[in-house]
PASEBA-1860 file (N, C-alpha, C; in nm, 3 decimals):
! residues 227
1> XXXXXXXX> 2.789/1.097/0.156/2.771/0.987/0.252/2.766/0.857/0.173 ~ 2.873/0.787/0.165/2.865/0.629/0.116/2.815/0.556/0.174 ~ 2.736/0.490/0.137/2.597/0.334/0.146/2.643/0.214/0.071 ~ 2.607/0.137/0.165/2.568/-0.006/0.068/2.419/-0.022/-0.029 ~ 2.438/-0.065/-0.131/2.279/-0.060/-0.176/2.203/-0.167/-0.156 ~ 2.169/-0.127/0.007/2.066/-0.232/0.073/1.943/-0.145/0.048 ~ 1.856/-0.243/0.027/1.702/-0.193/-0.011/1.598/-0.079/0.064 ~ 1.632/-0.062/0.199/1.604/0.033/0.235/1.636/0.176/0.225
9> XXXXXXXX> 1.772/0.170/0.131/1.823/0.317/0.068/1.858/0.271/-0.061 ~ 1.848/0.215/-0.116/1.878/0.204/-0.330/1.780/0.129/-0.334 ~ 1.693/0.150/-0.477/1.598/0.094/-0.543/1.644/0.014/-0.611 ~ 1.765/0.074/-0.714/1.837/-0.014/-0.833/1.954/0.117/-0.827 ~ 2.074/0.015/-0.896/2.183/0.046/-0.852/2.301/-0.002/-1.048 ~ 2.276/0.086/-1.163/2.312/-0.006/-1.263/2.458/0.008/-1.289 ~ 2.572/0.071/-1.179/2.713/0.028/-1.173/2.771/0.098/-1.292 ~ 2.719/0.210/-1.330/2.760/0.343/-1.404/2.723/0.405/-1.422
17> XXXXXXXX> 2.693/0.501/-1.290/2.700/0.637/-1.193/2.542/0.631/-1.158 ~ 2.442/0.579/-1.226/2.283/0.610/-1.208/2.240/0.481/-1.087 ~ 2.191/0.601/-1.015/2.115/0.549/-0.883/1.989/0.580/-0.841 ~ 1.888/0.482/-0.836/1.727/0.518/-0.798/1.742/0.480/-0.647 ~ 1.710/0.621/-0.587/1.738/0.583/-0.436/1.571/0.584/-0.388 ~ 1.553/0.547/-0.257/1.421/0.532/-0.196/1.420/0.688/-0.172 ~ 1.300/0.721/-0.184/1.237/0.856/-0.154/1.214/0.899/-0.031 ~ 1.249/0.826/0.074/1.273/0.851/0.217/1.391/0.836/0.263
25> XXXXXXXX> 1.477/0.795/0.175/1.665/0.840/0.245/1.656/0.974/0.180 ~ 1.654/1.012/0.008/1.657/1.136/0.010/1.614/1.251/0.083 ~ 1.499/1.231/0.122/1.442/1.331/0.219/1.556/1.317/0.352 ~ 1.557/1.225/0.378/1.672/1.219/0.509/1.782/1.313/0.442 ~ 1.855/1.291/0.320/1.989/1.353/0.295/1.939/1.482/0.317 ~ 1.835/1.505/0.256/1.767/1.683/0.223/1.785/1.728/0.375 ~ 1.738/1.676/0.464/1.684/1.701/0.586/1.782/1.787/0.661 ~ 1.925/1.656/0.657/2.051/1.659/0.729/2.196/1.791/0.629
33> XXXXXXXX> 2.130/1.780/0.511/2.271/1.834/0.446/2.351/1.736/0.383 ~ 2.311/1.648/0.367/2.433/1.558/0.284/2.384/1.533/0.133 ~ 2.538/1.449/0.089/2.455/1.420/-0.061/2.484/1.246/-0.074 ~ 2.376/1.177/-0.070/2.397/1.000/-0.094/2.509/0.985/-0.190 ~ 2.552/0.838/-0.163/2.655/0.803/-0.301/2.704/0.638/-0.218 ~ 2.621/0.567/-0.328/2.618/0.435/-0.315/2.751/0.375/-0.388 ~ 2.808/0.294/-0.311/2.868/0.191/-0.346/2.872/0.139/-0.481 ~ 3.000/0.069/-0.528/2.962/0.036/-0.699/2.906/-0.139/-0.669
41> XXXXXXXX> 2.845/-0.202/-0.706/2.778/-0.369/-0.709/2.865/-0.394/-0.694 ~ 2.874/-0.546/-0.625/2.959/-0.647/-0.612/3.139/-0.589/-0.619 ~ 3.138/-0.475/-0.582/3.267/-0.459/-0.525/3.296/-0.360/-0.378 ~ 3.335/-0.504/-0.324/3.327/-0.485/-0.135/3.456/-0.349/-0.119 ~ 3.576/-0.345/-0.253/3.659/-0.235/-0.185/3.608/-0.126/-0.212 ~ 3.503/-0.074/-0.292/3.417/0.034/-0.313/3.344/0.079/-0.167 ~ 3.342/-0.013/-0.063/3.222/0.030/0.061/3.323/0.096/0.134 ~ 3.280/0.154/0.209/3.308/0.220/0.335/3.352/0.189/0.457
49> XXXXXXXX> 3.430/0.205/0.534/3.495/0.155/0.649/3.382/0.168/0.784 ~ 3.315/0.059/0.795/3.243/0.079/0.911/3.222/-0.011/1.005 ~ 3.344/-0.168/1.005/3.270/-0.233/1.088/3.456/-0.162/1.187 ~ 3.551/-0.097/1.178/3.689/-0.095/1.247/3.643/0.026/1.367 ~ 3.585/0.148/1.301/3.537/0.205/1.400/3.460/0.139/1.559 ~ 3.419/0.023/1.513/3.299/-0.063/1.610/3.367/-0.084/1.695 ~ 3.466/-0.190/1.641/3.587/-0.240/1.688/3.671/-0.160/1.806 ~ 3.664/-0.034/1.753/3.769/0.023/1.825/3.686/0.071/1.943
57> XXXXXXXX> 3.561/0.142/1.890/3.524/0.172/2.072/3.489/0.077/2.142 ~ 3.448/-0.044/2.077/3.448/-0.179/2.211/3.591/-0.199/2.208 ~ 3.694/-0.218/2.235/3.842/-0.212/2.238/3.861/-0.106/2.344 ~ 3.847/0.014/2.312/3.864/0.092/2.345/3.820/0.191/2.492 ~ 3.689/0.135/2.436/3.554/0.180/2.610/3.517/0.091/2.671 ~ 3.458/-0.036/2.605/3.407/-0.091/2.606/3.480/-0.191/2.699 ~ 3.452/-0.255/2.800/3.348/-0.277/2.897/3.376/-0.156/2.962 ~ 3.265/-0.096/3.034/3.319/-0.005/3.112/3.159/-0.020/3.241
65> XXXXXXXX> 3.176/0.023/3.350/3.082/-0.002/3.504/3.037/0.136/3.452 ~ 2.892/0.163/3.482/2.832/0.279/3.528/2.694/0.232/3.592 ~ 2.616/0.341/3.651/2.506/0.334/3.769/2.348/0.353/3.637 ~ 2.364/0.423/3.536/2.273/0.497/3.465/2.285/0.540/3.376 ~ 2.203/0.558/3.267/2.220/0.601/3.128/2.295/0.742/3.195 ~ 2.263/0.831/3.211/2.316/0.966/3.269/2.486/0.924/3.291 ~ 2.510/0.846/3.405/2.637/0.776/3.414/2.740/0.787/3.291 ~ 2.651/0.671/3.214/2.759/0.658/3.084/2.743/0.742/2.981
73> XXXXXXXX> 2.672/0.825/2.987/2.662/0.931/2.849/2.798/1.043/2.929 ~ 2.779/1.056/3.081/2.882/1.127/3.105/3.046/1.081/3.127 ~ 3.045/0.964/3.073/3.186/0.878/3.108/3.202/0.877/2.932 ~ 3.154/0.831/2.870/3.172/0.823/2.699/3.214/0.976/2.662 ~ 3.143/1.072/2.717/3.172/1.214/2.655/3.314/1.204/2.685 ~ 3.348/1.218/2.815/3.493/1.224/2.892/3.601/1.152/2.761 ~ 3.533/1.034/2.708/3.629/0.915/2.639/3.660/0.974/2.494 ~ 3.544/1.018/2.443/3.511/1.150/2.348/3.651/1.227/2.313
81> XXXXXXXX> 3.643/1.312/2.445/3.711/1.420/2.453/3.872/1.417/2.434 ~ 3.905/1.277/2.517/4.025/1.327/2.610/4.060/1.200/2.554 ~ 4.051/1.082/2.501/4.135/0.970/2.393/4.069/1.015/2.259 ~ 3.960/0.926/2.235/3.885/0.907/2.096/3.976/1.022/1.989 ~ 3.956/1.149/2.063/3.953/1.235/1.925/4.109/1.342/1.910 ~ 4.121/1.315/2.014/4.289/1.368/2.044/4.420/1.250/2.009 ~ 4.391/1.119/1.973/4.515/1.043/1.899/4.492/1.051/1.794 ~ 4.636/0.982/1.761/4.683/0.993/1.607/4.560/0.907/1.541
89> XXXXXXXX> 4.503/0.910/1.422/4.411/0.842/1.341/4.489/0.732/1.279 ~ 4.495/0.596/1.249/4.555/0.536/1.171/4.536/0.561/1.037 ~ 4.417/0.646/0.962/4.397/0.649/0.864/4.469/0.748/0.781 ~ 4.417/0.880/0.861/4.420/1.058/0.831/4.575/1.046/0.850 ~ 4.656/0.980/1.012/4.769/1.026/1.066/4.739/1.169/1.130 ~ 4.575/1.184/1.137/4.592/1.338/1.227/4.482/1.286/1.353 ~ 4.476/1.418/1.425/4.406/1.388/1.555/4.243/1.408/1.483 ~ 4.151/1.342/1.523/4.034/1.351/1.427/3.946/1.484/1.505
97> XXXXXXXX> 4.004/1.580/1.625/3.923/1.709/1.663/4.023/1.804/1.563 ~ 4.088/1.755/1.544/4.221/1.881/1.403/4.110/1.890/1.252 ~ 4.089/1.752/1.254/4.034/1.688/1.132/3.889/1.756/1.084 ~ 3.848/1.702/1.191/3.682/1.822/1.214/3.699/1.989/1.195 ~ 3.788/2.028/1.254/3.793/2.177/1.238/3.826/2.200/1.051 ~ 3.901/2.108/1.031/3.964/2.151/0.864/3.808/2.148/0.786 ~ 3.777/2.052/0.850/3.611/2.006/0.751/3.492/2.095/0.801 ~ 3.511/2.178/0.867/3.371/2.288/0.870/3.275/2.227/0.918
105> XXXXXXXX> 3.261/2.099/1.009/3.160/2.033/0.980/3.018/2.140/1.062 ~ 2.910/2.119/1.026/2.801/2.214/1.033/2.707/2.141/1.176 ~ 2.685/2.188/1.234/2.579/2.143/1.336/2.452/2.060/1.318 ~ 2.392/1.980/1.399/2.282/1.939/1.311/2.194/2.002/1.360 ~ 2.058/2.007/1.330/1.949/2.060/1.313/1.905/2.040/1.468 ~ 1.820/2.188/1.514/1.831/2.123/1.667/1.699/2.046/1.663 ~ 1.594/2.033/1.593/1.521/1.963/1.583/1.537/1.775/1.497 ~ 1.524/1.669/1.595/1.549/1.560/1.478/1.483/1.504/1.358
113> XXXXXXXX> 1.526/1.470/1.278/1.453/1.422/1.155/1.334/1.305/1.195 ~ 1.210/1.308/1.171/1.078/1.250/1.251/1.064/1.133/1.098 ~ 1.082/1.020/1.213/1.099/0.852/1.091/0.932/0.890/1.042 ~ 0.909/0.806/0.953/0.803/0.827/0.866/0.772/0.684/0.744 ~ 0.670/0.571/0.751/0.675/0.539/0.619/0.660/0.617/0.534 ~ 0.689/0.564/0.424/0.673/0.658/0.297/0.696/0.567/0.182 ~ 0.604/0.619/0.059/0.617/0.551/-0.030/0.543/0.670/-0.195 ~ 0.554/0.590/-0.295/0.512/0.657/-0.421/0.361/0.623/-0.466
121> XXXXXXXX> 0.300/0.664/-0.473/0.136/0.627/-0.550/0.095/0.748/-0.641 ~ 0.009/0.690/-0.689/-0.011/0.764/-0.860/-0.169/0.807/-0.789 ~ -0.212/0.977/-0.851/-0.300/1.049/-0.837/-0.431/0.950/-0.842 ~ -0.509/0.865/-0.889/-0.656/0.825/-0.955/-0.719/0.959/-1.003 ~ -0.792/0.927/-1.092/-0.875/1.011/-1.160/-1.009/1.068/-1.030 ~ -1.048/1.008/-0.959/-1.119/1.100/-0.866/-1.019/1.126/-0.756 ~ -0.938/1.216/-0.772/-0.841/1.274/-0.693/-0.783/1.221/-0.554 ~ -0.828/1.099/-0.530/-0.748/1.022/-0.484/-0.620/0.945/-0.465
129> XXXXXXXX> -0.562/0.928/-0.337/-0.419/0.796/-0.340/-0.491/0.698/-0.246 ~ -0.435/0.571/-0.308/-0.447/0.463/-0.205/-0.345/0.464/-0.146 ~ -0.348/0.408/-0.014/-0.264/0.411/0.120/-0.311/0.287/0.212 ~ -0.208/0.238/0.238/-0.271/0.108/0.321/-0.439/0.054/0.307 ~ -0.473/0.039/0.198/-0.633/0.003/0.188/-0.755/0.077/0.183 ~ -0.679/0.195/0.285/-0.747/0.366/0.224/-0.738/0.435/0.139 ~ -0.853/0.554/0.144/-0.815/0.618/0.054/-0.783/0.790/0.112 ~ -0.743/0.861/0.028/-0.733/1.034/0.095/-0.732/1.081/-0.055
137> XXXXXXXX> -0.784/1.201/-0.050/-0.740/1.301/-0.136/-0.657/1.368/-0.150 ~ -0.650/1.412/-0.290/-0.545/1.550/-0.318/-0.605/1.652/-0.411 ~ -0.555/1.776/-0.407/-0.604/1.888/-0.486/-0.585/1.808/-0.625 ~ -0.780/1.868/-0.731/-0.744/1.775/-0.863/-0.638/1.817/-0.957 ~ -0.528/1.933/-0.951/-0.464/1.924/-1.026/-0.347/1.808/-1.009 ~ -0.362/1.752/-0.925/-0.252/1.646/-0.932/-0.278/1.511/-1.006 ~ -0.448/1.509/-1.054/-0.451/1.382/-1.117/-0.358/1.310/-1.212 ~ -0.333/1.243/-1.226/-0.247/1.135/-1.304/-0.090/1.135/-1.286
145> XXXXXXXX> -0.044/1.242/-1.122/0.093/1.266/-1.153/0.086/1.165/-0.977 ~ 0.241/1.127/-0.958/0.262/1.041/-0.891/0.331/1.140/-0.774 ~ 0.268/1.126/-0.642/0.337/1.179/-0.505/0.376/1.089/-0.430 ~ 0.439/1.165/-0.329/0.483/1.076/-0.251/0.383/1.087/-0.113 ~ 0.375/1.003/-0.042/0.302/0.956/0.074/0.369/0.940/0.213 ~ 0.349/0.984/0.311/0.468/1.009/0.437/0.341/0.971/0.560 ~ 0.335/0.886/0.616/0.274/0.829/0.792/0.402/0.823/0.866 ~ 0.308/0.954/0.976/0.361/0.955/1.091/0.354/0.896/1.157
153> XXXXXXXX> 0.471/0.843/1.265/0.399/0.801/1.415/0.285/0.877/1.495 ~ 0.299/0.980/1.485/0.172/1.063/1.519/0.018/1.082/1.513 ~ 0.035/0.982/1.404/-0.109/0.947/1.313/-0.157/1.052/1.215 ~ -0.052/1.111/1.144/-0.091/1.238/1.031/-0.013/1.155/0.935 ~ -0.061/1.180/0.818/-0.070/1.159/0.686/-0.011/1.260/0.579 ~ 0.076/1.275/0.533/0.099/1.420/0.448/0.165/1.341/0.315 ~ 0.134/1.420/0.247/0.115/1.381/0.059/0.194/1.481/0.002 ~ 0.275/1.469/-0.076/0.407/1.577/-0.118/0.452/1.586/-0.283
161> XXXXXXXX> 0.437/1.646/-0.330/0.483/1.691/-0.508/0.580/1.791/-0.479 ~ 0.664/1.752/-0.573/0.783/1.851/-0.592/0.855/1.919/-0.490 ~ 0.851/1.883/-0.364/0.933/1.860/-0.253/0.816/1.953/-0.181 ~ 0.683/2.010/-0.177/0.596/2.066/-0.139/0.454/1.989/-0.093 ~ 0.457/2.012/0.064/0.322/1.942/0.104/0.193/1.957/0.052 ~ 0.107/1.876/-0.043/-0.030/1.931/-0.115/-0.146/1.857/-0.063 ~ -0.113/1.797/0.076/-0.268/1.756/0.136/-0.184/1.663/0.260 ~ -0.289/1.660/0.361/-0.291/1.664/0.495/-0.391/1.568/0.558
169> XXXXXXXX> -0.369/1.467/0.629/-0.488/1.393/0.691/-0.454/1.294/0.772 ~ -0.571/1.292/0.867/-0.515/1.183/0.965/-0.541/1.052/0.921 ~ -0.437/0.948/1.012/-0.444/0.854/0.897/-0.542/0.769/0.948 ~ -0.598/0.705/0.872/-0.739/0.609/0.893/-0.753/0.467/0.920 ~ -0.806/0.426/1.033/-0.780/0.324/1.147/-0.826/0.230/1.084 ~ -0.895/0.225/0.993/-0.963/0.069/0.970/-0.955/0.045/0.835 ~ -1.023/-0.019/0.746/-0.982/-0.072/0.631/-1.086/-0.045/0.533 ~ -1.042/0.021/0.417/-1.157/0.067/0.296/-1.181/0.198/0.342
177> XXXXXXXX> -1.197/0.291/0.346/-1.239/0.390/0.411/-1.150/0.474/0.344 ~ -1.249/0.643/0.323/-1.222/0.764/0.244/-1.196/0.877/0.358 ~ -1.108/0.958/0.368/-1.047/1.060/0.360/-1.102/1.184/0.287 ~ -1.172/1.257/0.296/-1.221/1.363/0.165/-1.185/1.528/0.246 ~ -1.142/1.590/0.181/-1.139/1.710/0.163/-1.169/1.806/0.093 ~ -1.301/1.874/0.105/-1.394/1.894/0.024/-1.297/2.046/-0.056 ~ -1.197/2.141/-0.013/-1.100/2.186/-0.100/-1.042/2.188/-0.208 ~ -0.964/2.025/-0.201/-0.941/1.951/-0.282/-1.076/1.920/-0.412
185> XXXXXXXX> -1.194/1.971/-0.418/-1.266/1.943/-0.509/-1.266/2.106/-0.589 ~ -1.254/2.211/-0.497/-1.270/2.329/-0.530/-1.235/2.373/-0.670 ~ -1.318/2.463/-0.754/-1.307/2.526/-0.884/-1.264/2.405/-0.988 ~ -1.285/2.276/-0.969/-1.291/2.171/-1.068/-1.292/2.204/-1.223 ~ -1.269/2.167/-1.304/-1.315/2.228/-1.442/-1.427/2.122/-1.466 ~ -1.515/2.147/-1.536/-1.599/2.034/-1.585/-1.607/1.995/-1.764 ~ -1.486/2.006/-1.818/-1.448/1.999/-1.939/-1.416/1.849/-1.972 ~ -1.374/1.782/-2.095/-1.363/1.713/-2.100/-1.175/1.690/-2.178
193> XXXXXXXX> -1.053/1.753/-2.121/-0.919/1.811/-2.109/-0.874/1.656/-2.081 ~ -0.720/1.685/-2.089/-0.652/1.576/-2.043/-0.633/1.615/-1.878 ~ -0.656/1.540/-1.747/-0.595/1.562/-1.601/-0.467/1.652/-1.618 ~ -0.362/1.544/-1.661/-0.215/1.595/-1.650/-0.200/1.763/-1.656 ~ -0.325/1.763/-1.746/-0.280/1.933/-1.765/-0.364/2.064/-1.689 ~ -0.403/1.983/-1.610/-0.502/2.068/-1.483/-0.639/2.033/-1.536 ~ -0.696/1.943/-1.620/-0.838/1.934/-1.646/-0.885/1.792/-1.607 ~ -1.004/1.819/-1.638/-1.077/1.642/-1.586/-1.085/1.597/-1.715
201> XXXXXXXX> -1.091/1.426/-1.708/-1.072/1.347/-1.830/-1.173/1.298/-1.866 ~ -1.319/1.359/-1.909/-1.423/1.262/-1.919/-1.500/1.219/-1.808 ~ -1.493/1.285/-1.694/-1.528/1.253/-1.546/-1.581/1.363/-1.447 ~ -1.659/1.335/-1.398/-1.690/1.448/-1.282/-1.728/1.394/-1.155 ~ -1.646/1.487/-1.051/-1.626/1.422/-0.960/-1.729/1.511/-0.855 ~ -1.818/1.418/-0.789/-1.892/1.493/-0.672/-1.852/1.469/-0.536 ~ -1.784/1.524/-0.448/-1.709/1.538/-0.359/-1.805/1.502/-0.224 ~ -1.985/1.505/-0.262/-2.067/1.488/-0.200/-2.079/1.354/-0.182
209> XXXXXXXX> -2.042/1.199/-0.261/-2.045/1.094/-0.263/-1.901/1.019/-0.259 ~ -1.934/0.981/-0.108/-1.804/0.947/-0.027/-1.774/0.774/-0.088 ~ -1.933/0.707/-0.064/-1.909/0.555/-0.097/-1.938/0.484/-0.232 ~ -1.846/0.395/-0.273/-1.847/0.386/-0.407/-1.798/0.211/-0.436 ~ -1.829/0.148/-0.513/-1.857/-0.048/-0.508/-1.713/-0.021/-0.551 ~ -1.664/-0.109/-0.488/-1.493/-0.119/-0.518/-1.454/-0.149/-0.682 ~ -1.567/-0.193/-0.717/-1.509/-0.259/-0.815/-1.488/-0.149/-0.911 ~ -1.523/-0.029/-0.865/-1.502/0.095/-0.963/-1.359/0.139/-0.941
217> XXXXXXXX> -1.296/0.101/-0.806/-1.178/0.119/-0.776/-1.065/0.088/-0.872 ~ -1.109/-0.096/-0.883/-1.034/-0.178/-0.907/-1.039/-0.164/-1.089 ~ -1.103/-0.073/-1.111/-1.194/-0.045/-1.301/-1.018/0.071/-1.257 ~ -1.022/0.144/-1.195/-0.951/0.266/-1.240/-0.843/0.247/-1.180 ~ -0.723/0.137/-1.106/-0.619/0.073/-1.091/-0.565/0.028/-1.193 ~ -0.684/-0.001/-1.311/-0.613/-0.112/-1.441/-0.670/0.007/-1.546 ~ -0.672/0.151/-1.541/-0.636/0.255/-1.631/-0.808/0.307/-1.653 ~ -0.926/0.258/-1.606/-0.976/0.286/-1.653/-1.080/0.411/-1.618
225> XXX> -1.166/0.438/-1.638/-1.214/0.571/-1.562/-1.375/0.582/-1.502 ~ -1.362/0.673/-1.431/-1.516/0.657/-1.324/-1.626/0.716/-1.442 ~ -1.743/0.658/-1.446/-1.817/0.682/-1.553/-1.967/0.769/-1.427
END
């Protein structure tokens, strides 16, 4: 699937072959079956043909009278069927329902892909992510490694490593406020190990003490650790 690398799907884009895409189109590609593939910089004949298609069904359908959405979903199918996909293509030179059959194309999912912010945040040493001003937990082996973060419209919260969901929570209405899952504290080591490698760093965490002076926050944002 060719893209432009507009910011909502490319991070950075360095115009020989390496692409940092946003972590919520990939999941979209994952979702659907496709594989991304951005555009090369500053060259417009590298993009993709997408404003002629537009063109053609306003040309083509477009204006058209109906009574109701129902109406025109059943007058467009008709247009679908019986022009759209049965003429010659200017591109292919074939009929584009010939075209589809050669390409296997696969069904989509009967369930749709559910929009989601999402973004990257790094473990904290008391097994925490910040999230909009909150906080939530995660199981402590994830300290110091970076997940990804997914809000629903629904108001659930889900936290993800290695393409696997590792914590769950609803998301939290007001501002400053902890998330704890007392699980997530379970069989702790109380050693003094590096995180990264499943141990605690000099720290112990009591899962029993929810509130804590920010400024301990703001101590372990700039590397440093809960004493």
């Amino acid at each position: 699937m060719l893209s432009d690398n507009c910011s909502p799907l490319v991070v950075a884009n360095d115009g020989q072959g390496h692409v940092d895409w946003q972590p919520a189109y990939l999941d979209f590609a994952k979702f659907y079956g496709f594989v991304p593939e951005a555009c090369q910089p500053r060259r417009s004949r590298t993009k993709g043909k997408v404003e002629r298609p537009i063109r053609y069904i306003r040309d083509s359908f477009w204006p058209v009278a109906f009574v109701d959405e129902e109406d025109l979903n059943r007058q467009v199918a008709w247009w679908r069927d019986h022009v759209a996909n049965v003429r010659i293509h200017g591109t292919t030179h074939e009929q584009p329902i010939v075209r589809f059959q050669a390409e296997k194309l696969q069904p989509l999912p009967a369930t749709p892909y559910v929009l989601a912010c999402a973004g990257l945040r790094k473990v904290m040493n008391d097994c925490r992510v910040s999230w909009n001003t909150n906080l939530y937990t995660v199981p402590w082996p994830y300290v110091g490694h970076t997940v990804l973060v997914r809000e629903f419209e629904s108001g659930r919260l889900q936290i993800e490593y290695g393409g696997q969901v590792i914590a769950e929570h609803r998301v939290l209405l007001g501002k400053h406020q902890i998330s704890t899952d007392p699980e997530h504290y379970k069989n702790i080591p109380r050693d003094t190990a590096n995180p990264t490698r499943g141990k605690t760093a000099g720290w112990q965490v009591d899962p029993d003490v929810e509130q804590r002076e920010l400024a301990v926050y703001e101590q372990i944002a700039m590397g440093g650790h809960v004493q």
